[in-house]
C-alpha beads as a LAMMPS data file, in Angstrom:
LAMMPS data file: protein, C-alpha beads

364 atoms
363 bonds

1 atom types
1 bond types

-500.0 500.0 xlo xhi
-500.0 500.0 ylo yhi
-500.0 500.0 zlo zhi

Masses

1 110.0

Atoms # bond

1 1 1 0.000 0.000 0.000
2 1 1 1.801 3.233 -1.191
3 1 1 1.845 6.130 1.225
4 1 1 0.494 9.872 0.451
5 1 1 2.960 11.918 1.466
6 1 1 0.808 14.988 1.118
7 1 1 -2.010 13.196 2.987
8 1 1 0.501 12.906 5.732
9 1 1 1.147 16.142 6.353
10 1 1 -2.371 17.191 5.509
11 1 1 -2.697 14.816 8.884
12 1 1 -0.026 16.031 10.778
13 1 1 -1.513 19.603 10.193
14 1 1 -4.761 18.723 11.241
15 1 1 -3.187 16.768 14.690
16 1 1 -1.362 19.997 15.439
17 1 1 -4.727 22.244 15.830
18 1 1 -6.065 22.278 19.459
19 1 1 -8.788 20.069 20.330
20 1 1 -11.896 21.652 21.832
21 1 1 -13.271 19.557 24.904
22 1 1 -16.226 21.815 26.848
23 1 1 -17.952 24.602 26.281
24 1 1 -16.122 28.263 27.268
25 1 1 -17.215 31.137 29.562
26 1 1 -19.553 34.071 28.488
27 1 1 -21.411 32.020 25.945
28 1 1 -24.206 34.209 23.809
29 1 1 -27.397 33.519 24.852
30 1 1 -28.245 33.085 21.190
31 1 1 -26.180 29.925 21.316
32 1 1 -28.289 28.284 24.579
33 1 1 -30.496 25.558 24.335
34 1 1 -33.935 25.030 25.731
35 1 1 -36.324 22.290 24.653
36 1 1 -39.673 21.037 25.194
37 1 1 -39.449 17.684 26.214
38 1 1 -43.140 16.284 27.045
39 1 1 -46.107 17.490 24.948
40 1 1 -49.453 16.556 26.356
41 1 1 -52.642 18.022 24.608
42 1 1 -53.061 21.176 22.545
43 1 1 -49.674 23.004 22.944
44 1 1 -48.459 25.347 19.418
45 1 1 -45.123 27.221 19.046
46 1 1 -44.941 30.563 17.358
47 1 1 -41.283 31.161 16.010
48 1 1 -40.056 34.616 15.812
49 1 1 -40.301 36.258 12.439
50 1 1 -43.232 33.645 11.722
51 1 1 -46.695 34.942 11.738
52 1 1 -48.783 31.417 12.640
53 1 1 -48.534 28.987 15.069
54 1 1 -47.328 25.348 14.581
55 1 1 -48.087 22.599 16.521
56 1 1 -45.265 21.122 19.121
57 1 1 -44.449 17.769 19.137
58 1 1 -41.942 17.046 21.295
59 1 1 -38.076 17.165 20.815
60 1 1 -38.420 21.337 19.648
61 1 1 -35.918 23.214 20.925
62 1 1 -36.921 27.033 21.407
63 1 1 -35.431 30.064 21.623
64 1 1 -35.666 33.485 24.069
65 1 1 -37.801 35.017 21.044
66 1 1 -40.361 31.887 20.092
67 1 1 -43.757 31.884 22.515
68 1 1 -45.973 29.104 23.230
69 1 1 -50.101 28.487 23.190
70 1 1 -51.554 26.225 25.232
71 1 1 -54.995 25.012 24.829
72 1 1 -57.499 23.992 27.885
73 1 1 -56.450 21.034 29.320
74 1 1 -53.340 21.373 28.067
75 1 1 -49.329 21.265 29.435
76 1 1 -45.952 20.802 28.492
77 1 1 -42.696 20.978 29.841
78 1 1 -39.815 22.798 28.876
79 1 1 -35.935 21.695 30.015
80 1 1 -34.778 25.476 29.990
81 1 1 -31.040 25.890 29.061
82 1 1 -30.332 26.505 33.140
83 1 1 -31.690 22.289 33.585
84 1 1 -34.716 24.215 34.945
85 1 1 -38.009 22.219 34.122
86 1 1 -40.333 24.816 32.983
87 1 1 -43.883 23.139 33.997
88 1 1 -46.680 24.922 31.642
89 1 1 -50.041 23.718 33.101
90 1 1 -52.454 26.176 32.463
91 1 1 -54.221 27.643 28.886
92 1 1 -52.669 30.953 27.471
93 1 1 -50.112 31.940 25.894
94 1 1 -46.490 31.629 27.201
95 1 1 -43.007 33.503 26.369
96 1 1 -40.233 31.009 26.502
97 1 1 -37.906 34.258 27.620
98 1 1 -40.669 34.249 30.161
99 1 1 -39.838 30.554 31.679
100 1 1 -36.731 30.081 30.746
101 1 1 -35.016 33.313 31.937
102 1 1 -31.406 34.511 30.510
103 1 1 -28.785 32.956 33.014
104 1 1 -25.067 34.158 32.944
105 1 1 -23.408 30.840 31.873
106 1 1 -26.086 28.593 30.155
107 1 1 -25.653 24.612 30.814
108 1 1 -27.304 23.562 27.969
109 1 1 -25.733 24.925 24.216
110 1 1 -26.243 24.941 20.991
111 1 1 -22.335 23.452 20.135
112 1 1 -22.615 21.982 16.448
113 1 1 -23.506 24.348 14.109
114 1 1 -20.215 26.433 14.435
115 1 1 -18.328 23.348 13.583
116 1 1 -16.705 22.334 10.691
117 1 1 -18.186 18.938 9.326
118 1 1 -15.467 16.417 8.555
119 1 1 -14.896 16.051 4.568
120 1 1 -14.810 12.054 5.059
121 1 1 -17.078 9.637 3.128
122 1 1 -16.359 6.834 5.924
123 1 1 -15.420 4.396 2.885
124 1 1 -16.631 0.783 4.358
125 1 1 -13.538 -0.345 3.082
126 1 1 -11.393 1.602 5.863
127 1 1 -11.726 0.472 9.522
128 1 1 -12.790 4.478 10.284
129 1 1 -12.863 5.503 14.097
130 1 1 -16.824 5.160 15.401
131 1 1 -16.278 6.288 19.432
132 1 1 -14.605 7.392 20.987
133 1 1 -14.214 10.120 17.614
134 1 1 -14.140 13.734 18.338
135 1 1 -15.545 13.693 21.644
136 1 1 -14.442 14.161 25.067
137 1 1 -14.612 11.415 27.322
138 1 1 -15.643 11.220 31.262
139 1 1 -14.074 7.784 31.766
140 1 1 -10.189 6.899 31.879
141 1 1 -11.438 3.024 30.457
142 1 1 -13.011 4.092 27.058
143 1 1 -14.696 1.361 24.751
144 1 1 -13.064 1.880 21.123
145 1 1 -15.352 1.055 18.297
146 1 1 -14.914 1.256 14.370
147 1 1 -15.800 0.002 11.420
148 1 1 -15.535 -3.350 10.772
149 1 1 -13.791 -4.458 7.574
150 1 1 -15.690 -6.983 5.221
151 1 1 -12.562 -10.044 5.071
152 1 1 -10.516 -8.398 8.094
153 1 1 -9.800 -11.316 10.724
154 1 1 -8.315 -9.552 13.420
155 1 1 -7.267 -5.538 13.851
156 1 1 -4.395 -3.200 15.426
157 1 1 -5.269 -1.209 17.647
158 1 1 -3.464 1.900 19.210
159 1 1 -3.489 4.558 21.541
160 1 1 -1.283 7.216 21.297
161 1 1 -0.899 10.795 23.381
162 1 1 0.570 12.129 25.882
163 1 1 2.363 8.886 28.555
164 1 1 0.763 6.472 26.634
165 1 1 1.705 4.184 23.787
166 1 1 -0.674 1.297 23.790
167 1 1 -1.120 -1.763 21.129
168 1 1 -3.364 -4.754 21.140
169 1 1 -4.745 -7.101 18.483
170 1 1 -8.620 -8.052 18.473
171 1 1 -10.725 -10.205 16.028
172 1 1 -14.030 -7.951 16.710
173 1 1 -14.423 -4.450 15.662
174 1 1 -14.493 -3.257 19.668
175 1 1 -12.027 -2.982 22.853
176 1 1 -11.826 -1.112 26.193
177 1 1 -8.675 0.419 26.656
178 1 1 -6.863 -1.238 29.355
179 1 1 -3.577 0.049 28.602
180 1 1 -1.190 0.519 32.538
181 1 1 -0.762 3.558 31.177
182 1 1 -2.996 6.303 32.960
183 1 1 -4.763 8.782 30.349
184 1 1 -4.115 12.104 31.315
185 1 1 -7.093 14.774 32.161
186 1 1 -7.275 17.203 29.644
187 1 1 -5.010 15.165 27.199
188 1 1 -5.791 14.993 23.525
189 1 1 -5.022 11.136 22.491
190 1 1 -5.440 9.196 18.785
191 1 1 -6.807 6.294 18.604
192 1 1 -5.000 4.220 15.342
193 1 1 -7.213 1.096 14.400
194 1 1 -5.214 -1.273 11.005
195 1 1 -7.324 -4.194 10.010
196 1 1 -5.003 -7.320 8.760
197 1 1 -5.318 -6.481 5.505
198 1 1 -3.325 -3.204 6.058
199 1 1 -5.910 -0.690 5.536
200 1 1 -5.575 2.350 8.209
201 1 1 -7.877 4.221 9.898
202 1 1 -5.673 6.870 8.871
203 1 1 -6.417 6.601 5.782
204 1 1 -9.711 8.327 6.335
205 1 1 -8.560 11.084 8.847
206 1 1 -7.146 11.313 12.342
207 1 1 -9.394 10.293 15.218
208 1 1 -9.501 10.699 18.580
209 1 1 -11.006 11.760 22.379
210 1 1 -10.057 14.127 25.085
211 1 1 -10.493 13.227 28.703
212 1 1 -12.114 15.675 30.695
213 1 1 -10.042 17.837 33.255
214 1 1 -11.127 16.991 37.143
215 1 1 -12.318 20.487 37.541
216 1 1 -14.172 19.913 33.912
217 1 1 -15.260 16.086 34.570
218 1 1 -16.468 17.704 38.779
219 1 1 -18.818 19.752 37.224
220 1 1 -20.290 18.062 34.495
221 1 1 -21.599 15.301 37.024
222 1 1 -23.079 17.873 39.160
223 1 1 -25.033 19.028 36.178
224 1 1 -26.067 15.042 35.189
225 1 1 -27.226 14.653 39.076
226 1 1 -29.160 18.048 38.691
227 1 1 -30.856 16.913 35.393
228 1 1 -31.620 13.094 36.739
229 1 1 -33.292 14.271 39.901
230 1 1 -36.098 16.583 37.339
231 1 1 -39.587 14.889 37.668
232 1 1 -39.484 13.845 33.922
233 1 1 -40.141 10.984 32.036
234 1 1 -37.421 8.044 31.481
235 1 1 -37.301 8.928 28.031
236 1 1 -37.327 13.004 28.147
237 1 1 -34.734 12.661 31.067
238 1 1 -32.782 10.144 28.699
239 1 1 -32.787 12.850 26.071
240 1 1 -32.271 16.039 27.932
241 1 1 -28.711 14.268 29.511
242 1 1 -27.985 13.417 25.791
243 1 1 -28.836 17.146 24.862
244 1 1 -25.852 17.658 28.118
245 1 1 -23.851 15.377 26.705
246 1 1 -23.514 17.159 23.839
247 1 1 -23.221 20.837 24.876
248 1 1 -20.570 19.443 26.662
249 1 1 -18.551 17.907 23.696
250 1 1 -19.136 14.311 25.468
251 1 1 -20.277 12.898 21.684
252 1 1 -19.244 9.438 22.875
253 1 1 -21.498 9.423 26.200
254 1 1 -24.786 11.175 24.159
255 1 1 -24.541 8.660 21.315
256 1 1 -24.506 5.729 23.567
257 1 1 -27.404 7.136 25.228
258 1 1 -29.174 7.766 22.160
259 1 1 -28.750 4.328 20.493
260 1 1 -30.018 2.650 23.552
261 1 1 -33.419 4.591 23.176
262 1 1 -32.950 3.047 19.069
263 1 1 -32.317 -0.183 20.388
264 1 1 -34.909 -0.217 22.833
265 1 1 -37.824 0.723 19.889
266 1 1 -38.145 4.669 20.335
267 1 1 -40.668 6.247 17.901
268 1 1 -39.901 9.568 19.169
269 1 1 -38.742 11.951 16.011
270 1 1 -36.077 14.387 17.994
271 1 1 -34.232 10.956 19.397
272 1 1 -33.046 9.710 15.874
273 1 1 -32.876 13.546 14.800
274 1 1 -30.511 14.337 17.382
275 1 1 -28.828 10.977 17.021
276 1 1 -28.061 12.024 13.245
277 1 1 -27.005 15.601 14.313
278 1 1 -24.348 13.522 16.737
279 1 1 -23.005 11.669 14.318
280 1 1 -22.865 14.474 11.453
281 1 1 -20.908 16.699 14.066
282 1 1 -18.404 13.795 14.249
283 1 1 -18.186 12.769 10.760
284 1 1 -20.132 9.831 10.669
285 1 1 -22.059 10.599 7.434
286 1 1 -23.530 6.950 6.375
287 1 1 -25.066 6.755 10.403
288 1 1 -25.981 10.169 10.477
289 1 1 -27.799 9.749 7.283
290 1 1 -29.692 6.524 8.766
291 1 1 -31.017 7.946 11.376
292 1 1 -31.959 11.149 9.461
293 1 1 -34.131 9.271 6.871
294 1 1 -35.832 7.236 10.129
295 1 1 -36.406 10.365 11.916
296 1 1 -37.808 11.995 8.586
297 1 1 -40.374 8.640 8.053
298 1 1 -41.529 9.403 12.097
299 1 1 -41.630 13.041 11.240
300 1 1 -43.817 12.605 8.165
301 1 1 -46.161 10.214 9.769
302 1 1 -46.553 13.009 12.125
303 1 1 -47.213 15.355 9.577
304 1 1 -44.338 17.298 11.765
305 1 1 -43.852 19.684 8.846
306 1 1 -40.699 21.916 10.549
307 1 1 -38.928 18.337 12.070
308 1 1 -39.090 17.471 8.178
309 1 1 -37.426 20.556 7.020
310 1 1 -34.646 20.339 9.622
311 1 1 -33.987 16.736 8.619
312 1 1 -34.135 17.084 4.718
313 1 1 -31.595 20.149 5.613
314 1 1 -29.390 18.243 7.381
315 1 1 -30.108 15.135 4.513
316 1 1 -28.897 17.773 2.010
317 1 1 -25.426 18.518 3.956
318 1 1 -24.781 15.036 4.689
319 1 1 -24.876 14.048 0.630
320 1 1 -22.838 16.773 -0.282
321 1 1 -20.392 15.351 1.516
322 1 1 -20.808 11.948 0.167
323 1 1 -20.996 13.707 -3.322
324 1 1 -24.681 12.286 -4.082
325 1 1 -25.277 16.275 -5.249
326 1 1 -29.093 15.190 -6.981
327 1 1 -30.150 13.502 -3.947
328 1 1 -28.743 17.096 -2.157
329 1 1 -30.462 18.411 -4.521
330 1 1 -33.629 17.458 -3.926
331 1 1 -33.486 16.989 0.046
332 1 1 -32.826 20.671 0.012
333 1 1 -35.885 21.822 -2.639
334 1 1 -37.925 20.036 -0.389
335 1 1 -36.613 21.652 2.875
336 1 1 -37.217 24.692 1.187
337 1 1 -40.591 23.893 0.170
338 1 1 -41.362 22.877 3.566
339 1 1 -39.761 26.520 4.929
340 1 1 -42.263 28.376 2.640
341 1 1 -45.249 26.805 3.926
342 1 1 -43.961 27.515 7.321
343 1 1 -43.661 31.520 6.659
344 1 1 -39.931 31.483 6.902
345 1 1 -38.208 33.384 4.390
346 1 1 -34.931 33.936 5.950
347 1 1 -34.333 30.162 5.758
348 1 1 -36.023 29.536 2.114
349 1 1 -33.642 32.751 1.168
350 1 1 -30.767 30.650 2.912
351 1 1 -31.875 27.442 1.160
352 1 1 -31.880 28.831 -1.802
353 1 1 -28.799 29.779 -2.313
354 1 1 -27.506 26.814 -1.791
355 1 1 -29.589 25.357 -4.292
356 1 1 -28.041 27.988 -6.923
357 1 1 -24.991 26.470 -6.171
358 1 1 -26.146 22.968 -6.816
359 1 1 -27.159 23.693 -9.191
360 1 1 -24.331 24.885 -11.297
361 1 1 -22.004 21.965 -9.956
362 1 1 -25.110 19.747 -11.821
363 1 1 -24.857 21.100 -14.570
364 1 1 -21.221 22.128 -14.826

Bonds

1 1 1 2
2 1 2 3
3 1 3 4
4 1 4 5
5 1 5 6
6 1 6 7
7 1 7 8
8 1 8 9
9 1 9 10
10 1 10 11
11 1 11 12
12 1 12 13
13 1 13 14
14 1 14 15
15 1 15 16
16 1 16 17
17 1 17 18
18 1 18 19
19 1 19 20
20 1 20 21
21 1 21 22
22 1 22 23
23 1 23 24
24 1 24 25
25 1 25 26
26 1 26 27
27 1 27 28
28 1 28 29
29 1 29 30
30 1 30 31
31 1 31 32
32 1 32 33
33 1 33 34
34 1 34 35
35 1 35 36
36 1 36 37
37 1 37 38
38 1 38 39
39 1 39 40
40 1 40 41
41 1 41 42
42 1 42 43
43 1 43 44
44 1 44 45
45 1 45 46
46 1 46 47
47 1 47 48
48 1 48 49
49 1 49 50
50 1 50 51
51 1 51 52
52 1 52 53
53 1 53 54
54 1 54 55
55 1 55 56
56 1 56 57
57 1 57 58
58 1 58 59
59 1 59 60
60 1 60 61
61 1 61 62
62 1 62 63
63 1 63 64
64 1 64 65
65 1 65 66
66 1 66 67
67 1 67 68
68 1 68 69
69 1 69 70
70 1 70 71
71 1 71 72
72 1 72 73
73 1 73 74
74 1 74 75
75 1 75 76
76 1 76 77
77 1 77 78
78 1 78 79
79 1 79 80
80 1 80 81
81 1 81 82
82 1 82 83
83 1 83 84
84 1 84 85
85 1 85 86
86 1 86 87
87 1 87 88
88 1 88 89
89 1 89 90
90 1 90 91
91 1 91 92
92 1 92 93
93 1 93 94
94 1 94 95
95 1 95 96
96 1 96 97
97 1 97 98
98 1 98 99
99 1 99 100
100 1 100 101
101 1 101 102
102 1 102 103
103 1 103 104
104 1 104 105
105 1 105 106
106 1 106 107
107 1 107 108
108 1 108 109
109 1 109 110
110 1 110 111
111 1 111 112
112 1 112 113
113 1 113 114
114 1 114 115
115 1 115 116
116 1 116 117
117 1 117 118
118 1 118 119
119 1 119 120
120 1 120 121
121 1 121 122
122 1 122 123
123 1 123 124
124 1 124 125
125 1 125 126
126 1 126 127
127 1 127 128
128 1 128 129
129 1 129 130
130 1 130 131
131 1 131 132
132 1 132 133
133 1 133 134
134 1 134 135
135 1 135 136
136 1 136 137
137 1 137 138
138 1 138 139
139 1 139 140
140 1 140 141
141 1 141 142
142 1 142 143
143 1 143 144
144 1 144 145
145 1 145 146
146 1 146 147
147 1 147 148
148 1 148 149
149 1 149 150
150 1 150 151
151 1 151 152
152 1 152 153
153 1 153 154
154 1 154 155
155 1 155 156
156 1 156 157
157 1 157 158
158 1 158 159
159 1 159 160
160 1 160 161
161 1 161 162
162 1 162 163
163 1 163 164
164 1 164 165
165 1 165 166
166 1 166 167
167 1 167 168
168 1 168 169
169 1 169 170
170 1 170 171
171 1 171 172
172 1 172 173
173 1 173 174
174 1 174 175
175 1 175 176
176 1 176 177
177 1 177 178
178 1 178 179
179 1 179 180
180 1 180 181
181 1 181 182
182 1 182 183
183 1 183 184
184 1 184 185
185 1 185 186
186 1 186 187
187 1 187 188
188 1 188 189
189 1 189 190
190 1 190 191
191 1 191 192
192 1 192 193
193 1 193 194
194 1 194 195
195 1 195 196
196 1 196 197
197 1 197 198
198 1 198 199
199 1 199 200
200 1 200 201
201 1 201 202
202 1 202 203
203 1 203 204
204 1 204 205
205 1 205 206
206 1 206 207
207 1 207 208
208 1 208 209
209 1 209 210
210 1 210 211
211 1 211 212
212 1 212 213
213 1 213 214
214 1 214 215
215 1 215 216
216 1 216 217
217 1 217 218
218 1 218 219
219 1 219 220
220 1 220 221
221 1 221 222
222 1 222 223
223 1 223 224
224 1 224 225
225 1 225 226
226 1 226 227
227 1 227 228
228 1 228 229
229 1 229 230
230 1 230 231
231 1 231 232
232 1 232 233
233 1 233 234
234 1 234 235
235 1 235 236
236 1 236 237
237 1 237 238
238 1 238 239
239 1 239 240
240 1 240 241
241 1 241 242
242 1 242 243
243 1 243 244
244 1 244 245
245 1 245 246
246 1 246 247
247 1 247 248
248 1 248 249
249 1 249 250
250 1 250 251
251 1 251 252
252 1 252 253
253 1 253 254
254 1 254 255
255 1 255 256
256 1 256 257
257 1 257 258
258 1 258 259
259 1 259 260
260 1 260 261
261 1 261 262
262 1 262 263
263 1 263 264
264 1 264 265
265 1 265 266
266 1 266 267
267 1 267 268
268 1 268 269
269 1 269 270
270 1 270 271
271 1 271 272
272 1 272 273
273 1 273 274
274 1 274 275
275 1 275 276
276 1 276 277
277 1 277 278
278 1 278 279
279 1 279 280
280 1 280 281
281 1 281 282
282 1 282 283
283 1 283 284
284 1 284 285
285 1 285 286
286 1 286 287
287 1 287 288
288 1 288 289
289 1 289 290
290 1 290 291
291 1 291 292
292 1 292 293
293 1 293 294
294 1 294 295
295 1 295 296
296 1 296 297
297 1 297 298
298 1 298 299
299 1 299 300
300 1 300 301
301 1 301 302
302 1 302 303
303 1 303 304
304 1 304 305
305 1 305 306
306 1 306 307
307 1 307 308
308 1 308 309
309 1 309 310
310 1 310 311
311 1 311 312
312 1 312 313
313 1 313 314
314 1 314 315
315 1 315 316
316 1 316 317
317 1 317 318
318 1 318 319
319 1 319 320
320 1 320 321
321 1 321 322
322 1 322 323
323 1 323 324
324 1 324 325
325 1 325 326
326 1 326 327
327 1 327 328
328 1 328 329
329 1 329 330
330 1 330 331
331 1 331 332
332 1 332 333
333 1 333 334
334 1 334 335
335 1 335 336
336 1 336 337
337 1 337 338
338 1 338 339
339 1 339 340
340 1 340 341
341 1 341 342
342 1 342 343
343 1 343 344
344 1 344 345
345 1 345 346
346 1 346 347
347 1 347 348
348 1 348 349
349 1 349 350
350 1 350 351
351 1 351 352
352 1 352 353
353 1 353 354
354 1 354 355
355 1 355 356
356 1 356 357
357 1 357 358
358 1 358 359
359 1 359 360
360 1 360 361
361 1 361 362
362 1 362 363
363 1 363 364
């Protein structure tokens, strides 16, 4: 197998940037996070810049500016970005600035849409990093994961970082570290997985995991004791910590708890959704897509019309990447469609120009 020197140092470059692990101090309140987690009856959201209401599902998350409308006999409950529950019980109508006040340092964030997705098709040929991949990590024993490699019989596996230079061979596509080595808090490591055919995980891009500072890792489970003790439902609590998880860089912990809900037969739109947003902020295209299309069949049989236009959005990045530009194509035309009969201009205005530029790549 010959070796891309340019891809190396491409690499090297990339291994040299820092590695972001929580989220910083003095955070806009435009990035926070709040999100209506149980839906019971007759509740609507009205979005600002949108002149009707739309109904609420479950899963929304809402910002300082959106209101809700609650009908009688109605309530709902809102996980405000502070882990306040936000308990709506009575008929009216309802500021979300109103229940979820502005706080100084919000909890909960809004973390992936400043990132850069990773250009990397995750060719099934290449035994590509799954988890931990671009994630901090709470635990000093992580469980490595990747692809597995159709003919591979056994795979290398390394760690590498700062004190630690680890190598074991496995026949399955998963191992907890159990190097004697201690992984250092706040330490960026890589995690190197060759399959006995000689294909690299390198080969796709570097992958790795941070662990968590004390001072970091102290606080974080402070905030996951807060949010379990909040008199919600097994699966809204199970979200809201993955929704934690998240703001918190911990992609590893909020995907686990995600595919458990999958595993266990969720039909709840926002927990594939946000599975797929997980995944797409780490680079996993093919299961971000997956889990988009699933949470876009719920969403439909919902007749959730702004779930749909998020997820054909996000369907429209995602092939891009994997350079299926028709099926882009027409994910976003449809997310635009969907935007229009929603009142929301700014977003069919963003929509379209992407679809401009599309276009000419289609027809260039």
């Amino acid at each position: 197998m010959q070796i891309d020197r340019k891809k190396i140092s491409f690499l090297a470059i990339l291994l040299s940037l820092p590695f972001i692990t929580v989220a910083t101090p003095g955070l806009s309140q435009e990035n926070s996070l709040n999100f209506i987690s149980e839906v019971k009856g007759d509740v609507n959201i009205q979005r600002s810049g949108r002149k009707n209401y739309q109904k609420a599902y479950g899963g929304e998350l809402l910002d300082s500016s959106d209101s809700l409308q609650l009908g009688k006999g109605a309530s709902t409950k809102v996980v405000c970005n502070n882990l306040f529950i936000w308990n709506i019980q009575s008929p009216g109508e309802f500021s979300v600035s109103s229940g979820c006040p502005s706080t100084g340092k919000p909890v909960l964030i809004r973390n992936g849409s400043e990132r850069a997705p990773t250009r990397a098709p995750n060719d099934p040929a290449i035994p590509y990093i799954i988890n931990p991949r671009d994630t901090a990590i709470l635990s000093d024993k992580p469980t490595l994961r990747w692809n597995a490699v159709k003919g591979a019989n056994s795979y290398q596996v390394q760690v590498r970082g700062p004190g630690v230079n680890w190598t074991t061979e496995v026949k399955q596509p998963e191992v907890v570290y159990s190097g004697k080595e201690t992984l250092q808090p706040g330490s960026r490591y890589r995690v190197i997985v060759t399959a006995d055919n000689g294909v690299s995980s390198e080969s796709e891009a570097p992958a790795g995991f941070t662990l968590l500072s004390e001072e970091d890792a102290k606080r974080v489970k402070a905030e996951i004791i807060q949010l379990q003790k909040q008199p919600l439902r097994d699966e809204s609590k199970t979200l809201a910590l993955a929704y934690l998880y998240k703001s918190k860089n911990l992609n590893a912990a909020a995907i686990d708890l995600l595919a458990g809900l999958v595993k266990q037969g969720s039909r709840t739109t926002s927990v594939y959704q946000l599975l797929g947003s997980v995944y797409q902020q780490v680079g996993l295209h093919r299961l971000a897509k997956e889990q988009y299309l699933t949470a876009l069949k719920l969403a439909k049989a919902e007749r959730n019309l702004e779930a749909q236009a998020i997820i054909q959005t996000s369907l429209g990045e995602i092939d891009i990447v994997l350079d299926n530009l028709q099926q882009a194509f027409e994910s976003l035309q449809a997310a635009q469609s969907g935007y229009r009969n929603l009142g929301d201009e700014q977003q069919v205005q963003q929509l379209q120009q992407k679809l401009d530029d599309l276009k000419g790549r289609l027809t260039s």
